[in-house]
GUVEX-644017 format. One record per residue (C-alpha): x negated, y, z; residue number from 1. Coordinates in Angstrom, 3 decimals, always signed. Each point is the difference from the previous one (the first is absolute). Example, Ala and Ser with C-alpha at 12.3 -4.5 7.8 and 13.67 -1.06 7.14 Angstrom:
<marfis>
+----------+----------+----------+-----+
:        u :        v :        w : pos :
+----------+----------+----------+-----+
:  -12.300 :   -4.500 :   +7.800 :   1 :
:   -1.370 :   +3.440 :   -0.660 :   2 :
+----------+----------+----------+-----+
</marfis>
This chain:
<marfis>
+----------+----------+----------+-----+
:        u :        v :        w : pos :
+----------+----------+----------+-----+
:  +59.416 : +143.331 : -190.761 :   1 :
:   -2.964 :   -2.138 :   +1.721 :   2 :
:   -0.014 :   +0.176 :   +3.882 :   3 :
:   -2.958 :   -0.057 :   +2.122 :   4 :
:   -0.793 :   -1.830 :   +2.490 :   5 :
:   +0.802 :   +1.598 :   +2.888 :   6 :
:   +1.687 :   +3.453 :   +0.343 :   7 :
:   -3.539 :   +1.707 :   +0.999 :   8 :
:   -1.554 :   -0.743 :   -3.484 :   9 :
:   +2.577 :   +1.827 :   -2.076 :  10 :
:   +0.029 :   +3.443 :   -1.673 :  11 :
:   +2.073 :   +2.521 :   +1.008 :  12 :
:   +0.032 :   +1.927 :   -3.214 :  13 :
:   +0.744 :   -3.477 :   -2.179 :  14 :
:   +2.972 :   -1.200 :   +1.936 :  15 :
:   +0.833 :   +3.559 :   -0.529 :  16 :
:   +0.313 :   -0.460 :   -3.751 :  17 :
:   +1.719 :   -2.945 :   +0.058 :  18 :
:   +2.550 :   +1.199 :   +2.736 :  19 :
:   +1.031 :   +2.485 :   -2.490 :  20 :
:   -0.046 :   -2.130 :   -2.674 :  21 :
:   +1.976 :   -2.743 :   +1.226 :  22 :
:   +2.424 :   +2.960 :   +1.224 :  23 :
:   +0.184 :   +1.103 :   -4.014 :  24 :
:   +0.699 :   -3.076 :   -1.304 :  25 :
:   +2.931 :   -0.735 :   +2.723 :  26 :
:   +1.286 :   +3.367 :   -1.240 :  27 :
:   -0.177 :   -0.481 :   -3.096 :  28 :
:   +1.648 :   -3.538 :   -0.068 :  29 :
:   +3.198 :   +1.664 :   +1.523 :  30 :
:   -0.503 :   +2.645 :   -2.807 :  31 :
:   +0.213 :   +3.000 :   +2.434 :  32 :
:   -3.630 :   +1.184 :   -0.787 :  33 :
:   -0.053 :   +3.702 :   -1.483 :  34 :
:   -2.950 :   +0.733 :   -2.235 :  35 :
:   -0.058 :   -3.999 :   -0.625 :  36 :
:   -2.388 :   +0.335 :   -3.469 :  37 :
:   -3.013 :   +1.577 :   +2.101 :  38 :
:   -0.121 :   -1.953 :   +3.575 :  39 :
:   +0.647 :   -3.301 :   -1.468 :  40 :
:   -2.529 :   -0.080 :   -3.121 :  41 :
:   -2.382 :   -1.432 :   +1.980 :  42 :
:   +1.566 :   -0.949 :   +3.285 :  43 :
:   -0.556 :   -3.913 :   -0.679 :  44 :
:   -3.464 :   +0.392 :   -1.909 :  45 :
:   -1.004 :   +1.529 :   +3.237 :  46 :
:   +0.385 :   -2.877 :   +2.271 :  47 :
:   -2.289 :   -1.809 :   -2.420 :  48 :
:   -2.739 :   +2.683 :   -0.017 :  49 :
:   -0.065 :   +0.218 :   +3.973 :  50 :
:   -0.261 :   -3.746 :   +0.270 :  51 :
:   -3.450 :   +0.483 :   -2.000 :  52 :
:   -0.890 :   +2.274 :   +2.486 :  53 :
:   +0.273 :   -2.730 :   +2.851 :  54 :
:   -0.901 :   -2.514 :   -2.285 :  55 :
:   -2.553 :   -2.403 :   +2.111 :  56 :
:   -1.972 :   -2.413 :   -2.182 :  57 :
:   +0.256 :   -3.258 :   +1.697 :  58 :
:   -1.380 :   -2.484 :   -2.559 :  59 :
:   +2.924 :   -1.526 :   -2.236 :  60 :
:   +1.241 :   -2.470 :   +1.572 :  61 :
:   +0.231 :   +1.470 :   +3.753 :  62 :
:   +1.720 :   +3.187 :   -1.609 :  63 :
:   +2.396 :   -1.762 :   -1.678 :  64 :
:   +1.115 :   -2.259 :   +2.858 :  65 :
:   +0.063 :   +3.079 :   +2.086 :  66 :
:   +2.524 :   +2.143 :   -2.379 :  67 :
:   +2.255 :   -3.387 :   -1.027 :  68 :
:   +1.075 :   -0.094 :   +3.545 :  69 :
:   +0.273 :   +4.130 :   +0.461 :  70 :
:   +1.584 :   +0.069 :   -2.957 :  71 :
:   +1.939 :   -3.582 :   -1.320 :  72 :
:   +1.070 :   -0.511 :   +3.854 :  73 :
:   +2.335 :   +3.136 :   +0.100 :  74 :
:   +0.968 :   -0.078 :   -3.467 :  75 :
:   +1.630 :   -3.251 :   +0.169 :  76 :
:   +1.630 :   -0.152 :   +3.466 :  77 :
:   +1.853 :   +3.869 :   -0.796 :  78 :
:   +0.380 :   -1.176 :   -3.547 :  79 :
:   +1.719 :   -2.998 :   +1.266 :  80 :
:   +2.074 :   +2.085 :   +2.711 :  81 :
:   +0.781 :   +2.421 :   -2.747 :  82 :
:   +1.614 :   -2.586 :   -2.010 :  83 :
:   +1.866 :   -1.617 :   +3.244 :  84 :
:   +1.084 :   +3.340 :   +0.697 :  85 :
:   +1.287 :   +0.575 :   -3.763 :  86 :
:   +2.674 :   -2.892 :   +0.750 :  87 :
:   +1.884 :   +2.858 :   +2.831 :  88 :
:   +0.325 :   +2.025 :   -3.419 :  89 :
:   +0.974 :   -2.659 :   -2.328 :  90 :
:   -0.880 :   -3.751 :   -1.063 :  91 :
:   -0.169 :   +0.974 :   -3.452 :  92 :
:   -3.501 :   -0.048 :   -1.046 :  93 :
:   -1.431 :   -1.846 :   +2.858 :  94 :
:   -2.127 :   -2.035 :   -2.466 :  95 :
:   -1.101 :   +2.526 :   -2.156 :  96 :
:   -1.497 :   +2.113 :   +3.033 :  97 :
:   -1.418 :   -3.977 :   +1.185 :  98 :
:   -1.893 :   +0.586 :   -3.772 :  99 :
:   -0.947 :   +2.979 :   +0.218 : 100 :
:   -1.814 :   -0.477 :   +3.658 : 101 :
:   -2.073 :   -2.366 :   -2.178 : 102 :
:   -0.321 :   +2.334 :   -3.475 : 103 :
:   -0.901 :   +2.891 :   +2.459 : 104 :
:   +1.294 :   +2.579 :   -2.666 : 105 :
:   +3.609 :   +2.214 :   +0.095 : 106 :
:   +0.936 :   -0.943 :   -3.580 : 107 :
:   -1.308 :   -2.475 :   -2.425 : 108 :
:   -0.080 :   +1.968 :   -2.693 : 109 :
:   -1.202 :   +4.131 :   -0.639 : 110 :
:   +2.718 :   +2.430 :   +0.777 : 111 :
:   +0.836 :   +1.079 :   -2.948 : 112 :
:   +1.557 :   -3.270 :   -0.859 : 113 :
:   +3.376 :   -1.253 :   -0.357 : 114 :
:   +1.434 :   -2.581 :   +2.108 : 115 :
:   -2.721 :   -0.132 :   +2.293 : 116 :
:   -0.492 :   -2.536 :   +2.686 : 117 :
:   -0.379 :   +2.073 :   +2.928 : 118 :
:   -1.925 :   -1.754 :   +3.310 : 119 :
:   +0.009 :   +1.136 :   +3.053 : 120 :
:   +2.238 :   +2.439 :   -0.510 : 121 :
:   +0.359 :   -0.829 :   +4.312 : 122 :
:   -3.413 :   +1.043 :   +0.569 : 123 :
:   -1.537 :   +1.022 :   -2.539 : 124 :
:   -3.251 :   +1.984 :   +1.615 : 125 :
:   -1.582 :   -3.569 :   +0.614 : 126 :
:   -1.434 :   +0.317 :   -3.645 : 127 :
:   -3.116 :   +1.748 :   +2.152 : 128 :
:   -0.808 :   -2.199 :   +2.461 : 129 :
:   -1.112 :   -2.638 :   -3.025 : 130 :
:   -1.200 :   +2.647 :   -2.052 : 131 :
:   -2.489 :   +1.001 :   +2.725 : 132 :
:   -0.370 :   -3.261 :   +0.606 : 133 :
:   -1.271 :   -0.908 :   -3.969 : 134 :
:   -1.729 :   +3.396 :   +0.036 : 135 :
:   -2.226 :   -1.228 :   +2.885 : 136 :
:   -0.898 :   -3.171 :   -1.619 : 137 :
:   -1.439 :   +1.899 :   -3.244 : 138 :
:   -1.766 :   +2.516 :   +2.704 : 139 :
:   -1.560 :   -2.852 :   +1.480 : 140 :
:   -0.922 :   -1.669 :   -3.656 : 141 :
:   -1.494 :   +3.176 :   -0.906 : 142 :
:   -1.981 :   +0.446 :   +3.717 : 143 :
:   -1.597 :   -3.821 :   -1.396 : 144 :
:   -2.158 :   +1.905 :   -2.356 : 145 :
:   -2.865 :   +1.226 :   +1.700 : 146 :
:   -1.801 :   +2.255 :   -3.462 : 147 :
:   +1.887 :   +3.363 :   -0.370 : 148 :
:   +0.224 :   -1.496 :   -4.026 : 149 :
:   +1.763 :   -3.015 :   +1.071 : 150 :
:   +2.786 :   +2.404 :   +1.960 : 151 :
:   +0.217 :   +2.185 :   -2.743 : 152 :
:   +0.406 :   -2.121 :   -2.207 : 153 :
:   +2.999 :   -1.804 :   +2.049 : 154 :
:   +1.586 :   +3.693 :   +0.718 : 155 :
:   -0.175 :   +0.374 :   -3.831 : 156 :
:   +1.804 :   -3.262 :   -0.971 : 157 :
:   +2.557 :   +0.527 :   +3.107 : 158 :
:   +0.613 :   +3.006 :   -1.868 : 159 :
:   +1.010 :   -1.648 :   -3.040 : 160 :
:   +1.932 :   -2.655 :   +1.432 : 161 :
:   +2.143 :   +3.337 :   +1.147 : 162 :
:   +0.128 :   +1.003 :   -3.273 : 163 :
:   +1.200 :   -3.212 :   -1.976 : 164 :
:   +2.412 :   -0.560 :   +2.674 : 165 :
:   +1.570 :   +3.206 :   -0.459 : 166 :
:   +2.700 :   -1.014 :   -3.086 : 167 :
:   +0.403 :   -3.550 :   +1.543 : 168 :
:   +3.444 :   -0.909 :   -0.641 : 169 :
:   +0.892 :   -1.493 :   +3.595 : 170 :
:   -1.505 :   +1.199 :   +3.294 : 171 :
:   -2.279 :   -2.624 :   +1.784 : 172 :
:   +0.175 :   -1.857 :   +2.685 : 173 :
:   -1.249 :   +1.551 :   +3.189 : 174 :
:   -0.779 :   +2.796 :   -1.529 : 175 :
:   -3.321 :   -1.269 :   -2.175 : 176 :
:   +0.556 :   +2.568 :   -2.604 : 177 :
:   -0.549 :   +2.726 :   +2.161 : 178 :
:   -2.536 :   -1.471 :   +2.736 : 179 :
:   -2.632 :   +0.660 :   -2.230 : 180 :
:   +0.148 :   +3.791 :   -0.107 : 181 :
:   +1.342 :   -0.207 :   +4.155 : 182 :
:   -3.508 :   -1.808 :   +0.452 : 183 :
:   -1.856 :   +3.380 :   -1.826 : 184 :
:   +1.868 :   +1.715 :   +2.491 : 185 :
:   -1.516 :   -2.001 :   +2.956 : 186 :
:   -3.822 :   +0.318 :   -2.007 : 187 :
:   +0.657 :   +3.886 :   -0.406 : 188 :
:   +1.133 :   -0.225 :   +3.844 : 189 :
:   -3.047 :   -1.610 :   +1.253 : 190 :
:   -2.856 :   +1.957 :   -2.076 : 191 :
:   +1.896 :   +2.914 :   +1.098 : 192 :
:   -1.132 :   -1.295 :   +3.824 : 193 :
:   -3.572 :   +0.580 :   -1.349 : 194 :
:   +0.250 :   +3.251 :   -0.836 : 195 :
:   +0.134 :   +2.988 :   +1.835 : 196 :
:   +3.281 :   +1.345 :   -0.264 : 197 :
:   +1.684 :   -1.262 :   +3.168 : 198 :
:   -3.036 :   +0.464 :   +2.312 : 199 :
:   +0.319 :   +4.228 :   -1.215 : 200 :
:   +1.117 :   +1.315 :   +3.338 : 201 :
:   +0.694 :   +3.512 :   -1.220 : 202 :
:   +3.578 :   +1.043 :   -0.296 : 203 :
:   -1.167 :   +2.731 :   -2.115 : 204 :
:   -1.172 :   -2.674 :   -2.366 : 205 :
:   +3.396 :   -2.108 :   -0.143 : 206 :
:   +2.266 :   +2.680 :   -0.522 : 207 :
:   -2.427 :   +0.767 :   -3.384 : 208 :
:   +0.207 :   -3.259 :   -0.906 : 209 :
:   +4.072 :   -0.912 :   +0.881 : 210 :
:   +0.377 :   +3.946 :   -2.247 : 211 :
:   -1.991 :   -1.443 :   -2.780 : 212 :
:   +1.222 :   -3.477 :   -0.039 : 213 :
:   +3.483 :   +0.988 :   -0.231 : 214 :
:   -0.590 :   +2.311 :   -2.688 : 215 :
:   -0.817 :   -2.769 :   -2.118 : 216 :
:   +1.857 :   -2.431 :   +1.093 : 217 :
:   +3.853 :   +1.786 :   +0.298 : 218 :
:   -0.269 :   +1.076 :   -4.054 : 219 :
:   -0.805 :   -3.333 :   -0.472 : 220 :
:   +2.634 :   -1.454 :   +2.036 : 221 :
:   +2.804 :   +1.427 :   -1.973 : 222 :
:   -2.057 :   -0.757 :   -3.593 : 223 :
:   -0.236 :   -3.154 :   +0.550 : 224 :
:   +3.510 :   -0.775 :   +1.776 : 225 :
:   +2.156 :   -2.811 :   +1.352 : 226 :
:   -2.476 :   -2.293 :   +1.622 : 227 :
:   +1.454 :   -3.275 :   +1.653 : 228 :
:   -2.867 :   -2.503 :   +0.645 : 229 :
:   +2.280 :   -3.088 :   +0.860 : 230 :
:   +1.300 :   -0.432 :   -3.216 : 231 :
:   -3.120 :   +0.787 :   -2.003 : 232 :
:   +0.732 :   +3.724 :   -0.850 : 233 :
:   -3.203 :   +2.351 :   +0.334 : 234 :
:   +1.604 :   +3.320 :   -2.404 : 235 :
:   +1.341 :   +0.879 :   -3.004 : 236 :
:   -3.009 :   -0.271 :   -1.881 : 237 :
:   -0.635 :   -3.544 :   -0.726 : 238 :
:   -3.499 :   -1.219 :   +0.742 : 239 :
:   -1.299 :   +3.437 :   +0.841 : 240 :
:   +2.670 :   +0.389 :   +2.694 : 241 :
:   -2.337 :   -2.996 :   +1.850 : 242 :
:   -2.860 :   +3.080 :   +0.198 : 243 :
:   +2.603 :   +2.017 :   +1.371 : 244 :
:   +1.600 :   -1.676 :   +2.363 : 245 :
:   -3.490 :   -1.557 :   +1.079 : 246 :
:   -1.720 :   +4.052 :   +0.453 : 247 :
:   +3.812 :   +0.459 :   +1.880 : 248 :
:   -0.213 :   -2.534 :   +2.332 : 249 :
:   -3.713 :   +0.622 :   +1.544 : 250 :
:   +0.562 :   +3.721 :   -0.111 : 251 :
:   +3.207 :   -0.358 :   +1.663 : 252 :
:   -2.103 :   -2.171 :   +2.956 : 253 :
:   -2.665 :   +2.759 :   -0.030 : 254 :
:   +2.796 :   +2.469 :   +0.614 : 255 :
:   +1.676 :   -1.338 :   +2.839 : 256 :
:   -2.980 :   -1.622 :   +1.742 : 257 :
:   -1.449 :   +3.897 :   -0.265 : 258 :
:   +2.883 :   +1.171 :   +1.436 : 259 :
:   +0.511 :   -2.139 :   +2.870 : 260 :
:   -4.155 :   +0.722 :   +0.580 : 261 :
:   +1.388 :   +3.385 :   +0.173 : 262 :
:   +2.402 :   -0.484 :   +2.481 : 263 :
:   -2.152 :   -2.281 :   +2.176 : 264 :
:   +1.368 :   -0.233 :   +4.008 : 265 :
:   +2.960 :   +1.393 :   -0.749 : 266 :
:   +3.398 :   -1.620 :   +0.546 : 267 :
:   +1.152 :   +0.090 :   -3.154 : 268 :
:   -3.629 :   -2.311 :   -0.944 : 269 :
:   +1.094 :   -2.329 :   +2.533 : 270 :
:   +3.961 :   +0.087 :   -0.754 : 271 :
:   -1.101 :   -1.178 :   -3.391 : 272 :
:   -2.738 :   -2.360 :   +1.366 : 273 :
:   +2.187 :   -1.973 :   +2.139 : 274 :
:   +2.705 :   -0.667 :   -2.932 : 275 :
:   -2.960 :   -0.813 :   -2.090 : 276 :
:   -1.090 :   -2.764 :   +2.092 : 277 :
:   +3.232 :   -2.208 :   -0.719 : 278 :
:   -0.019 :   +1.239 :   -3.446 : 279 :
:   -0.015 :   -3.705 :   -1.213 : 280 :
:   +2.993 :   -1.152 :   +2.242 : 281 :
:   +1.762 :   +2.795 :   -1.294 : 282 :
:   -0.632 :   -0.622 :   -3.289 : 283 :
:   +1.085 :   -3.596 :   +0.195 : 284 :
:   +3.370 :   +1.107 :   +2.083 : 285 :
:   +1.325 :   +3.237 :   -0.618 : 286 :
:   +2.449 :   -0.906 :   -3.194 : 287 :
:   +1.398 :   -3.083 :   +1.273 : 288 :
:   +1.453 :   +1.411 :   +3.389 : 289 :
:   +0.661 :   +3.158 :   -2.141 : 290 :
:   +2.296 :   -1.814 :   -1.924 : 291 :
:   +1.267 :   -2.036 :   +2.620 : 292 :
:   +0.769 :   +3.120 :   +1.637 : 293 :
:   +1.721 :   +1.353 :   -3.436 : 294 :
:   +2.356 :   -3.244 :   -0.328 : 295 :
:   +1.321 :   -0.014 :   +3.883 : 296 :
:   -0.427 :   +3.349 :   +2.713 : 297 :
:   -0.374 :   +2.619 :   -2.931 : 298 :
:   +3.130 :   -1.067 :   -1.656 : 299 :
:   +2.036 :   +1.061 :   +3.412 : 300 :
:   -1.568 :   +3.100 :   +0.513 : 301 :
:   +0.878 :   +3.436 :   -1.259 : 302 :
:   -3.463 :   +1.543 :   -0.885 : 303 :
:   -1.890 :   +1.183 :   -3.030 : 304 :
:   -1.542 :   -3.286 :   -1.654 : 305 :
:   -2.923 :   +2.038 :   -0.081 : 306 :
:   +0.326 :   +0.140 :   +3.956 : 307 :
:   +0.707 :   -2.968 :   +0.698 : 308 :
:   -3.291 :   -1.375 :   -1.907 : 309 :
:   -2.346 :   +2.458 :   +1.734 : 310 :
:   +1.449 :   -0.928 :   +3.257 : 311 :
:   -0.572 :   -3.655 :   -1.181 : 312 :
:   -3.814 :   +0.750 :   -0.382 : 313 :
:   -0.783 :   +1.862 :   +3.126 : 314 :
:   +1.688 :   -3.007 :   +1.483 : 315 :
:   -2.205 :   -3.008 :   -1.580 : 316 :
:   -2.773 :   +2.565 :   +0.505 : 317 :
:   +0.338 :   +0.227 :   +4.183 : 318 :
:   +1.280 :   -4.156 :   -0.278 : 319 :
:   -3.329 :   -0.789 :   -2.128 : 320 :
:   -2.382 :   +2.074 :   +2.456 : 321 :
:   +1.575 :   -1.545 :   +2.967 : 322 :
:   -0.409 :   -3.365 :   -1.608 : 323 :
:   -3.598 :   +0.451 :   -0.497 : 324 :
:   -0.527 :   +1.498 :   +3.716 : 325 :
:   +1.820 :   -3.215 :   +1.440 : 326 :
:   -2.239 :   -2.284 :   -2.544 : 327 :
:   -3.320 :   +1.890 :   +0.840 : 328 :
:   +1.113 :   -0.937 :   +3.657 : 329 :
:   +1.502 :   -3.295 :   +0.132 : 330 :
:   -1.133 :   -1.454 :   -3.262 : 331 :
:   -3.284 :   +0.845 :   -0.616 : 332 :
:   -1.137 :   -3.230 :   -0.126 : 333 :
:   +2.769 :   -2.078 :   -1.666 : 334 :
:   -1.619 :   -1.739 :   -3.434 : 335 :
:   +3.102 :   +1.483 :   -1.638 : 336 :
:   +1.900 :   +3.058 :   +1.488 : 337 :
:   -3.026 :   +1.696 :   +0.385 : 338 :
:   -0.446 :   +0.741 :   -3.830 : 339 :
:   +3.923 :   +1.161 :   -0.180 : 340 :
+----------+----------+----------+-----+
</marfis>
């Protein structure tokens, strides 16, 4: 979810992907998404991949300075309001969501547990904003090493870090048990910039490749199953469900991005483009004012649940965008509201 600059230097066909993405995962929060196994197996992984693609090697310490305030500034001022807001809803478990802020995780233990301790069970998408933000500190480790050895051998032991972590008995804080294989995602991301497959202007050529993609990738979809990166669940298969969920989540990218290539200049490109450009807002907002919304106006109304929590997303959706066009305006400038 990494902005550019300015509004000229971003990619139609990215914010694209992540306009639909974000859209997925608001759905599917609100559990009104249909086909749910197939468009969210690698609806998160995606947002990873794509920030490879933009990926901009700035030397270590300028690039980290640059994505602690993108990324740190956001999470903790809607992490904070999240919690405020919490209080309308109840005062029980004020200090619990105060811990998890910190811990950065929705439960402190797998989900298969009993008696979990549950974190930020107010906002619980904030997981990704420090998992990004741990996978872009290995990216920029790894960019350190200047041999293609030295990075392989890095990849290799990120790999394995994955791998040990995977039967850990408690989830880690801000995410460190997954960063490693979110930070592959951002490598795969940014070789995949040095190939051709995004400069192919044919859409003769996309549609083969979208066809043949997704002929691998929907079998392996269902094989491999349930997939819930937050709390550290890649499949059904143990260790190989890592594979799995890794060949998912770039295929998945390849997919979309083709598909949105496709559909280039059209408004349904640019629809999607514009939501994708406050995907990260959204991300940090949409289940605190959704519950909010659950625990005060939807418990006077006579609609479907269902509705009622669509409604609720079109709604942050247009409040978000106008937001951002009143920030781009006024607040361009501000050291702080500028990276909300």
């Amino acid at each position: 979810m990494k902005a550019s600059a300015s509004a000229a230097s971003r990619i139609e066909w990215i914010d694209a992907v992540k306009g639909l993405g974000i859209i997925l995962i608001m759905v599917s929060h609100v559990n009104c998404l249909p086909f749910e196994l197939p468009l969210t197996a690698g609806y998160v992984s995606m947002f990873f991949v794509l920030s490879g693609y933009t990926f901009k090697e700035d030397g270590f310490k300028k690039g980290m300075i640059k994505k602690s305030k993108r990324l740190l500034i956001p999470y903790f001022i809607y992490g904070i309001l999240a919690v405020l807001l919490y209080l309308f809803v109840s005062s029980y478990g004020f200090w619990k969501n105060c811990i998890g802020l910190i811990y950065s995780r929705y439960s402190f233990y797998p989900l298969n547990v009993e008696d979990n301790y549950l974190f930020l069970k107010f906002d619980s998408p904030l997981w990704f904003v420090t998992t990004l933000f741990m996978a872009y500190l290995w990216t920029y480790i790894y960019t350190l090493f200047s041999s293609k050895k030295g990075k392989f051998t890095l990849a290799v032991v990120y790999i394995l870090i994955t791998v040990l972590c995977v039967n850990l008995p408690v989830l880690l804080p801000w995410s460190i048990d997954i960063s490693f294989i979110a930070s592959l995602f951002i490598i795969v991301g940014r070789e995949i910039t040095k190939t051709s497959y995004f400069r192919i202007k044919s859409k003769r050529t996309d549609c083969l490749l979208v066809a043949c993609l997704a002929i691998v990738c929907l079998p392996l979809v269902y094989y491999n199953g349930w997939i819930n990166m937050s709390v550290r669940i890649y499949g059904e298969h143990d260790y190989v469900s890592i594979l799995y969920f890794f060949i998912i989540g770039v295929s998945t990218t390849l997919i979309y991005g083709s598909c949105f290539r496709i559909l280039a200049n059209t408004l349904i490109t640019r629809f999607f483009a514009k939501i994708g450009g406050c995907s990260l807002t959204l991300m940090c907002i949409h289940m605190p004012i959704i519950i909010l919304l659950e625990h005060t106006i939807f418990r006077h109304v006579d609609l479907n649940r269902n509705v009622m929590n669509l409604l609720a997303i079109v709604l942050i959706i247009i409040l978000v965008i106008a937001f951002h066009n009143v920030k781009k305006r006024f607040f361009q400038h501000s050291p702080i509201l500028k990276y909300l």
